[in-house]
N, C-alpha and C positions, 0 to 999 in steps of 0.2 A: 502437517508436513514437517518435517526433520531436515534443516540444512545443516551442512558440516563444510561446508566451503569456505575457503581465505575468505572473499566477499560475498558472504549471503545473500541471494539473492531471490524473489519470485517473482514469475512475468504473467498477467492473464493477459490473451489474448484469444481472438476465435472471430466468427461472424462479427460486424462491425460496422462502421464506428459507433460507440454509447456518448451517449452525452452525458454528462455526470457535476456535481457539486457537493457530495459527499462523499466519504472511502472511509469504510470499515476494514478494523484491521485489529487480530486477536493472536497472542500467544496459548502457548498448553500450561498455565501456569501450576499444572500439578507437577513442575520439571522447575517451577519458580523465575521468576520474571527477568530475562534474560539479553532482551533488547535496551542497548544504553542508546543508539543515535540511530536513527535510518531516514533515509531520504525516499522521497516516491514521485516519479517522473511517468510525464507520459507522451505517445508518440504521435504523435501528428503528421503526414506528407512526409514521412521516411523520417523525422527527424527528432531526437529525443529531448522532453525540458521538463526542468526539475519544477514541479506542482506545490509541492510541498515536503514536509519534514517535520523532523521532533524527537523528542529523546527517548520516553518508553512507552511501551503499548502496553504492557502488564493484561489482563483477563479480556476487555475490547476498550477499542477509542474509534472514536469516528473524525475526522478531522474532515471540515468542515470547508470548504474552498470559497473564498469571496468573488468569483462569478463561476457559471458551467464553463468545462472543460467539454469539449469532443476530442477522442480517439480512440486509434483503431487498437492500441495497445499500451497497459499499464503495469510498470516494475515497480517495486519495493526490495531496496538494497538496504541491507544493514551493515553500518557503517564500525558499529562498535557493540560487543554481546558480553557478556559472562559467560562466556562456554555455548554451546551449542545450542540451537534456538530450533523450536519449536511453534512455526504458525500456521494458524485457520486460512484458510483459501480468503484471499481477499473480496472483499464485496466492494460494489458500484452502483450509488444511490441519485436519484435524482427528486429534488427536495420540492414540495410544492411552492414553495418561495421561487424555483427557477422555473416553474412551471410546469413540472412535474405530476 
């Protein structure tokens, strides 16, 4: 996925709520790694809160959440890039540690 937007952004949402305590999250780094900050929130009862964040995501990273999260919908905003960015469809994991 190719964003060119003032604030990059990507939302999954669809059928719902997941429960989740992991999130995969990958650039196209043959275009070289391009994500310097992004934040990733999720929605709850219409309401959005920031989960988590971090500065690059380079090839993949999973970033790892210290309890499950439920909702119905999850953004990844980039806050600061080196030129236009390039990511993989966000994934939403749930880890046998949460019961998964």
């Amino acid at each position: 996925m190719s964003l060119r937007r003032r604030t990059p952004q990507v939302r999954a949402s669809g059928p719902g709520p997941w429960t989740f305590d992991r999130i995969g999250l990958a650039e196209d780094i043959r275009y070289g790694q391009r994500v310097e900050r992004f934040t990733v929130e999720a929605r709850t009862g219409g309401t959005w809160t920031a989960i988590a964040g971090g500065t690059t995501i380079g090839h993949r990273r999973i970033l790892a959440l210290p309890r499950p999260v439920t909702a119905d919908a999850v953004r990844v905003t980039v806050r600061a890039s080196r030129g236009p960015i390039r990511l993989a469809p966000v994934t939403l994991h749930r880890s046998r540690a949460a019961g998964g």
